[in-house]
C-alpha positions in Angstrom: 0.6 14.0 -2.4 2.6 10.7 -2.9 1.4 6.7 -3.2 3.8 4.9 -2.0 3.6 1.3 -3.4 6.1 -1.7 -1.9 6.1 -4.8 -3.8 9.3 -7.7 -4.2 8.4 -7.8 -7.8 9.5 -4.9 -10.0 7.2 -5.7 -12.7 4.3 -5.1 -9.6 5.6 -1.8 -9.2 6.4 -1.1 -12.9 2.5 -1.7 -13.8 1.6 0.1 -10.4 3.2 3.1 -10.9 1.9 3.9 -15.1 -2.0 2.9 -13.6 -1.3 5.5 -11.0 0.3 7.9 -12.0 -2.7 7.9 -15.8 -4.6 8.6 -12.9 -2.5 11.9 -11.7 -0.6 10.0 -8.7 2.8 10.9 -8.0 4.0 7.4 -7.2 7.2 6.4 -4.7 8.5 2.6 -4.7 9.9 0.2 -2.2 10.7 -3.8 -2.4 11.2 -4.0 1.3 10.0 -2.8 4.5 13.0 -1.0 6.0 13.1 1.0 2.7 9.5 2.0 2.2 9.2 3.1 6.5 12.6 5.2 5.6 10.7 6.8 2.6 7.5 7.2 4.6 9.1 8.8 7.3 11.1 11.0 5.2 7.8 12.0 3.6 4.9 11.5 6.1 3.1 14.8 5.3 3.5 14.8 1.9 1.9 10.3 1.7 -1.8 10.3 1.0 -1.7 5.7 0.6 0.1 3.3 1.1 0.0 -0.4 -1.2 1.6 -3.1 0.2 1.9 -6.3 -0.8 1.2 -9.0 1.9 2.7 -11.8 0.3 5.7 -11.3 1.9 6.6 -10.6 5.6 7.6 -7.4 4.9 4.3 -6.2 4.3 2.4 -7.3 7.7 6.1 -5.7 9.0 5.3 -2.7 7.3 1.6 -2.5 8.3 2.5 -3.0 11.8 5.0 -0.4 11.9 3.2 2.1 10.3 0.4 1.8 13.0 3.0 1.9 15.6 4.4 5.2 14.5 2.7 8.2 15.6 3.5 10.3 12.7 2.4 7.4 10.3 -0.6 5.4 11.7 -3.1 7.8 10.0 -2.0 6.8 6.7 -4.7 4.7 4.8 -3.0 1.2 4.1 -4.2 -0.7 1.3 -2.9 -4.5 1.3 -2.4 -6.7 -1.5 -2.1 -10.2 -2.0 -2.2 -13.6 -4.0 -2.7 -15.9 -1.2 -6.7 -16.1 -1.7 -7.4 -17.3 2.3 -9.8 -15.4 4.2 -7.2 -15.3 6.7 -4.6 -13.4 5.5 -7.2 -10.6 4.8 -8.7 -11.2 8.3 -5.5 -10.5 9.4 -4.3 -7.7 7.6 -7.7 -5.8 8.4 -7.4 -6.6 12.4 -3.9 -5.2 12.5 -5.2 -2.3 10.6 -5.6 -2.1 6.9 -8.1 0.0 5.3 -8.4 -2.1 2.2 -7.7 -5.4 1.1 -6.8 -6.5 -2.4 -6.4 -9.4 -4.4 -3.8 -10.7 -6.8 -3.9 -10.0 -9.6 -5.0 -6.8 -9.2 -8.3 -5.6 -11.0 -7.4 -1.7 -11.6 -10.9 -1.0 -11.3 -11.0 -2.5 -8.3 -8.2 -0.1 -7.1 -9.6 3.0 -8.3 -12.2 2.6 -6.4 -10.3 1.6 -3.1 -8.6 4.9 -3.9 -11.7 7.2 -4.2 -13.4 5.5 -1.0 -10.6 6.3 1.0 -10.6 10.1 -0.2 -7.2 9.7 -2.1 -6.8 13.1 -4.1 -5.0 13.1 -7.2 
Protein backbone atom coordinates (compact mmCIF):
# COMPACT_ATOMS: atom_id res chain seq x y z
CA UNK A 1 0.00 0.00 0.00
CA UNK A 2 1.23 3.61 -0.84
CA UNK A 3 1.15 7.15 1.37
CA UNK A 4 0.89 9.60 -0.79
CA UNK A 5 2.25 12.89 0.77
CA UNK A 6 1.65 16.52 -1.24
CA UNK A 7 3.59 19.32 0.15
CA UNK A 8 5.00 22.84 -1.94
CA UNK A 9 8.21 22.41 0.05
CA UNK A 10 10.55 19.60 -0.99
CA UNK A 11 12.37 19.53 2.19
CA UNK A 12 8.43 18.61 3.69
CA UNK A 13 8.39 15.81 1.56
CA UNK A 14 12.18 14.93 1.79
CA UNK A 15 11.77 14.45 5.81
CA UNK A 16 8.24 12.83 5.05
CA UNK A 17 9.11 10.30 3.05
CA UNK A 18 12.64 8.82 5.31
CA UNK A 19 10.03 8.97 8.70
CA UNK A 20 7.76 6.95 6.55
CA UNK A 21 9.06 4.86 4.80
CA UNK A 22 11.74 3.74 8.72
CA UNK A 23 8.39 2.93 9.35
CA UNK A 24 7.83 0.31 6.27
CA UNK A 25 5.70 2.93 4.03
CA UNK A 26 6.03 2.94 0.48
CA UNK A 27 5.84 6.77 0.02
CA UNK A 28 4.49 8.64 -3.40
CA UNK A 29 5.03 12.66 -3.66
CA UNK A 30 3.15 15.55 -5.10
CA UNK A 31 3.75 19.58 -4.75
CA UNK A 32 0.41 20.27 -6.28
CA UNK A 33 -3.06 19.23 -6.46
CA UNK A 34 -3.56 18.37 -10.15
CA UNK A 35 -0.47 16.05 -9.69
CA UNK A 36 -1.22 14.15 -6.51
CA UNK A 37 -5.41 13.55 -7.84
CA UNK A 38 -3.49 12.16 -11.27
CA UNK A 39 -1.25 9.89 -9.00
CA UNK A 40 -4.29 8.99 -6.72
CA UNK A 41 -6.29 8.08 -9.43
CA UNK A 42 -3.74 6.16 -11.24
CA UNK A 43 -3.30 4.27 -7.90
CA UNK A 44 -6.64 4.37 -5.90
CA UNK A 45 -6.53 0.64 -4.92
CA UNK A 46 -3.18 0.41 -4.22
CA UNK A 47 -3.41 4.37 -1.54
CA UNK A 48 -3.93 3.44 2.06
CA UNK A 49 -3.35 7.87 3.30
CA UNK A 50 -3.22 10.67 2.08
CA UNK A 51 -1.00 13.98 3.88
CA UNK A 52 -1.71 17.05 2.63
CA UNK A 53 -0.60 20.18 3.48
CA UNK A 54 -3.32 22.82 3.99
CA UNK A 55 -1.24 25.77 3.83
CA UNK A 56 -1.84 26.14 0.46
CA UNK A 57 -4.99 26.01 -1.71
CA UNK A 58 -4.13 23.07 -3.18
CA UNK A 59 -4.68 21.13 -0.27
CA UNK A 60 -8.51 22.15 0.70
CA UNK A 61 -8.56 21.55 -3.60
CA UNK A 62 -7.24 18.31 -2.99
CA UNK A 63 -9.43 17.34 -0.01
CA UNK A 64 -12.42 18.44 -1.77
CA UNK A 65 -11.80 16.53 -4.75
CA UNK A 66 -10.87 13.50 -3.21
CA UNK A 67 -14.35 13.43 -1.50
CA UNK A 68 -15.96 14.22 -4.66
CA UNK A 69 -14.59 11.23 -6.46
CA UNK A 70 -16.22 8.00 -5.99
CA UNK A 71 -13.20 5.89 -6.39
CA UNK A 72 -11.33 8.20 -3.86
CA UNK A 73 -13.51 9.51 -1.04
CA UNK A 74 -12.80 6.48 1.10
CA UNK A 75 -9.26 7.33 1.45
CA UNK A 76 -8.31 8.55 5.05
CA UNK A 77 -7.00 12.29 4.62
CA UNK A 78 -4.70 13.54 7.02
CA UNK A 79 -4.16 17.49 6.77
CA UNK A 80 -1.36 19.50 7.72
CA UNK A 81 -0.71 22.87 8.56
CA UNK A 82 1.27 25.91 10.05
CA UNK A 83 -1.46 28.25 10.28
CA UNK A 84 -2.33 27.47 14.15
CA UNK A 85 -6.27 28.92 13.92
CA UNK A 86 -8.93 26.70 14.94
CA UNK A 87 -10.42 27.50 11.78
CA UNK A 88 -8.47 26.18 9.29
CA UNK A 89 -8.71 22.81 11.19
CA UNK A 90 -12.55 23.36 11.61
CA UNK A 91 -12.59 23.59 8.20
CA UNK A 92 -10.55 20.89 6.91
CA UNK A 93 -12.43 18.35 9.34
CA UNK A 94 -16.14 19.68 8.04
CA UNK A 95 -15.09 19.11 4.46
CA UNK A 96 -13.82 15.84 5.48
CA UNK A 97 -10.43 15.11 6.91
CA UNK A 98 -9.77 12.36 9.19
CA UNK A 99 -6.87 14.00 10.90
CA UNK A 100 -5.50 17.23 11.47
CA UNK A 101 -1.92 18.14 12.03
CA UNK A 102 0.15 20.86 12.99
CA UNK A 103 3.30 22.44 11.63
CA UNK A 104 5.94 21.43 12.45
CA UNK A 105 5.06 18.16 12.57
CA UNK A 106 5.73 16.02 15.80
CA UNK A 107 6.44 12.35 14.13
CA UNK A 108 5.08 10.88 17.09
CA UNK A 109 2.20 12.65 16.65
CA UNK A 110 1.95 11.15 13.12
CA UNK A 111 2.53 7.70 13.93
CA UNK A 112 -0.10 7.68 15.90
CA UNK A 113 -2.55 9.40 13.40
CA UNK A 114 -1.39 6.49 11.17
CA UNK A 115 -2.17 3.60 13.51
CA UNK A 116 -5.65 5.18 14.59
CA UNK A 117 -6.63 5.22 11.14
CA UNK A 118 -5.63 1.46 10.56
CA UNK A 119 -2.74 2.41 8.18
CA UNK A 120 -0.83 -0.98 7.57
CA UNK A 121 2.74 -0.87 6.81
Amino acid sequence: MMIVVMDERPETLRVLRMTLEAQGHHVSESRNANDALALLRRNSMKTSLIISSLDIDDGISLLQEVRADHELRDIPFVGMSADSSPTLRDDSFALGADAYLPKPLKFDALRSVIANLGVPA
